[in-house]
N, C-alpha and C positions, 0 to 999 in steps of 0.2 A: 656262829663262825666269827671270829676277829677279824678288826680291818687288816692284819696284817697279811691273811689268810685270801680274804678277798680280793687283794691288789694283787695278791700274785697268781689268784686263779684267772683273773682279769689280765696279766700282764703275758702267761701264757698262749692265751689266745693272739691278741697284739702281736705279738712275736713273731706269728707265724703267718698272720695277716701282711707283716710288713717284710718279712722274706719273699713275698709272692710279687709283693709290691717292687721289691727294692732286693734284686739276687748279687752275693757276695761280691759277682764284678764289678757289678755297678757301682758297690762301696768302696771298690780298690780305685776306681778314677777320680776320687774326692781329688781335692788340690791341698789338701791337707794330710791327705793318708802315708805320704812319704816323707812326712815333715819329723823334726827330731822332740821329742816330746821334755817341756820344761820339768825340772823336779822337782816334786813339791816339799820332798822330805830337807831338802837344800835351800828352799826360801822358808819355813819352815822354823828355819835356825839360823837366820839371819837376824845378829844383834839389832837394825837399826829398824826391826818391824818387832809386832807383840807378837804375831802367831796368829790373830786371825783371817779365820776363812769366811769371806762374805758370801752370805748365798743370795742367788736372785729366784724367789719364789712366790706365785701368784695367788696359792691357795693351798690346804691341806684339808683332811677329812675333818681334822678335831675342830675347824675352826671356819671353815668353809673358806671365802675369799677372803686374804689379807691386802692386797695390792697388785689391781689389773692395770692399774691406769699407767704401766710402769715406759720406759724406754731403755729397750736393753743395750744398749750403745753405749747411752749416755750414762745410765747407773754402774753396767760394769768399769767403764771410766774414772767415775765417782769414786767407787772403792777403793782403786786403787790408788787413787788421788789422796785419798785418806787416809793409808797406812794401812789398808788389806795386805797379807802377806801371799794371797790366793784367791782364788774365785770358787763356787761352787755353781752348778747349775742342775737347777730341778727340770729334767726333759720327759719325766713318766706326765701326759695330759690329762686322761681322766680324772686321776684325784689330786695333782697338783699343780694343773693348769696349764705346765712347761712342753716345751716342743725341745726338738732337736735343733730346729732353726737358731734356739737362744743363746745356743751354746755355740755356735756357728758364728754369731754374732759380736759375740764373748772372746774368742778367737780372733777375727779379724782385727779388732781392734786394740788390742791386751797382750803384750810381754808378761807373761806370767802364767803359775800354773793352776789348772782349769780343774776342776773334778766333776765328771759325770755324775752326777746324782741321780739312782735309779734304781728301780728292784731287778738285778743284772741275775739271771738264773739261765741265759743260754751262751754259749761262743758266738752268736751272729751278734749280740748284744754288745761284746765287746769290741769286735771288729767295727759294728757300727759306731763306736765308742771312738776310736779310732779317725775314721772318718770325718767324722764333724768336729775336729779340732781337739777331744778331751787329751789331757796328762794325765791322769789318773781315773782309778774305775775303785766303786764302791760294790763291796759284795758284804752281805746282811747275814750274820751269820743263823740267827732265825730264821731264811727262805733256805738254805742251803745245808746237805749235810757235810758233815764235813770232807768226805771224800768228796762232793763237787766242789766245795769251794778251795780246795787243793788241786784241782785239774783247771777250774776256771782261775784263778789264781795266776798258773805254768801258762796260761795259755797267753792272757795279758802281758806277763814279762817278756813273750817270746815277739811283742811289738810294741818294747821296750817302755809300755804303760807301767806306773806306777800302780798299785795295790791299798788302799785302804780296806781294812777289816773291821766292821763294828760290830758289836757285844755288848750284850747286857750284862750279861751273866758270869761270875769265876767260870763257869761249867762252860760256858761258850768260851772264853779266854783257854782252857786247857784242852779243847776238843778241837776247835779251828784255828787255831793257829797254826802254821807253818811256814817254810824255806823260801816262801814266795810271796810272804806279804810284807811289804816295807813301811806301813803305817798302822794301827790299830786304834780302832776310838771308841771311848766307852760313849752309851749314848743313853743319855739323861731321860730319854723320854720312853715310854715302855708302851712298845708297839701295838701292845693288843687292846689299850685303851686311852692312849696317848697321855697319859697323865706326864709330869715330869718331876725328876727330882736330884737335883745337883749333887747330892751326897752320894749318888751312886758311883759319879767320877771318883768321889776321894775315898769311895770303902774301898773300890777295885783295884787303885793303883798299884799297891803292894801286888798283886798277885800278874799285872802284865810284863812280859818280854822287857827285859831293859835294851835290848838292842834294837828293837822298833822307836819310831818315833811314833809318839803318845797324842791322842787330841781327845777334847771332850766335847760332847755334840749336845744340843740341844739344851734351852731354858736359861741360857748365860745371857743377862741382861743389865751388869753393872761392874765396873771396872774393879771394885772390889772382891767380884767374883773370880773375875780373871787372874786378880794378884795370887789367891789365895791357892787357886787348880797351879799355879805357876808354879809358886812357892813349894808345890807338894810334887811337882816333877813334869807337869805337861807342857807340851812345846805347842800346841795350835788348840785352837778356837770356834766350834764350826757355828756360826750365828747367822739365821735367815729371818725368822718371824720376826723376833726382834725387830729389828734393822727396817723388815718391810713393812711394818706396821703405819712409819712413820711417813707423811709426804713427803717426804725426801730423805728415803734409805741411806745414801752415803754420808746426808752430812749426820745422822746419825752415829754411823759409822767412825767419822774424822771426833763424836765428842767422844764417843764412849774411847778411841783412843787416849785422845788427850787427858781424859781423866785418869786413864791407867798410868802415862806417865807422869800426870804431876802426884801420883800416890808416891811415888821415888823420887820424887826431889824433896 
């Protein structure tokens, strides 16, 4: 069985664990759930950011823990502080160590838009997505066929959450796409054995939606890299290991900017 296989026979159970726990009304009283959700495809394409998405992530399967010792106040801060155009937050715990709290966290103190990072395979998922502050929802186009992720998709817009779509594959770019997704990201890294490989972004580009806004996820860890995905048409950046590797993810963050802009001057 692949890890990708496993987090989501695992993420099913979870799911339905924390409906028992935590039923729709109770996600309707967040203090966020009526709140207007920022855009990410609009910060995005804001000339005076590069287009990264900083992610705060504790751990992953391929790699075990990258950074527990984190403070998520002070890092989501950080990032922003340093030309992040966005936040991402990893809230799946088992294999990535994230809570829902981080995102929550992320929220209170951040003007800016947030993405749920998660293997999202139900509607309570994204209402709960909702609730704890996310602007946008990530749906994997590997967990989902593509008639759910066209219903969860409709369903997210209709609480005005933005939509990221990732793909691996042409085959997933022409079978999951649809009317309801405002972002699509190729993702670098290949779920079922987490290798990664940048070139995937620039085989694929020719064959995505030109009316989505474009990001490339996973394994971007130098400013030459970003020039090059730029130069070829992508507008975001999703970069977590990276970033978290280091004692201090944001100022990370603030060089691999700076390096991107002094490649333009």
């Amino acid at each position: 069985m692949s890890i990708l296989n496993t987090i989501v026979d695992a993420k099913k159970i979870s799911v339905q664990e924390t409906k028992e726990i935590k039923p729709i009304k109770l996600l309707e009283k967040s203090i966020f759930f009526n709140s207007q959700p920022i855009s990410m495809t609009t910060y995005l394409k804001r000339k005076d950011r590069v287009g990264i998405i900083a992610e705060i992530k504790r751990s992953s399967p391929s790699t075990g823990v990258i950074n527990d010792k984190i403070n998520v106040e002070q890092l989501s801060i950080s990032y922003m502080q340093s030309g992040a155009s966005a936040l991402s937050v990893l809230t799946d715990s088992p294999f990535f160590g994230g809570r829902n709290q981080d995102l929550e966290i992320a929220r209170k103190f951040n003007y800016c838009p947030i993405l749920r990072k998660d293997f999202i395979i139900s509607e309570y998922q994204i209402i709960e997505a909702k609730s704890i502050g996310a602007d946008c929802i990530l749906l994997i186009a590997a967990c989902l066929s593509p008639t759910q992720c066209k219903s969860l998709a409709e369903f997210a817009k209709s609480f005005g959450l933005e939509v990221l779509l990732e793909v691996r594959t042409k085959e997933e770019i022409e079978s999951h796409t649809n009317q309801f997704i405002d972002l699509i990201g190729v993702n670098n890294r290949n779920l079922n054995d987490f290798t990664t490989h940048i070139s995937n972004s620039l085989m694929l580009f020719e064959h995505l939606p030109k009316e989505l806004v474009k990001i490339s996820e996973s394994g971007i860890t130098e400013a030459h890299q970003i020039h090059k995905l730029k130069t070829a048409g992508y507008d975001g950046f999703l970069i977590g290991g990276f970033f978290m590797k280091h004692e201090d993810p944001g100022n990370a963050c603030k060089i691999l900017f700076d390096n991107y802009n002094s490649l333009l001057q």
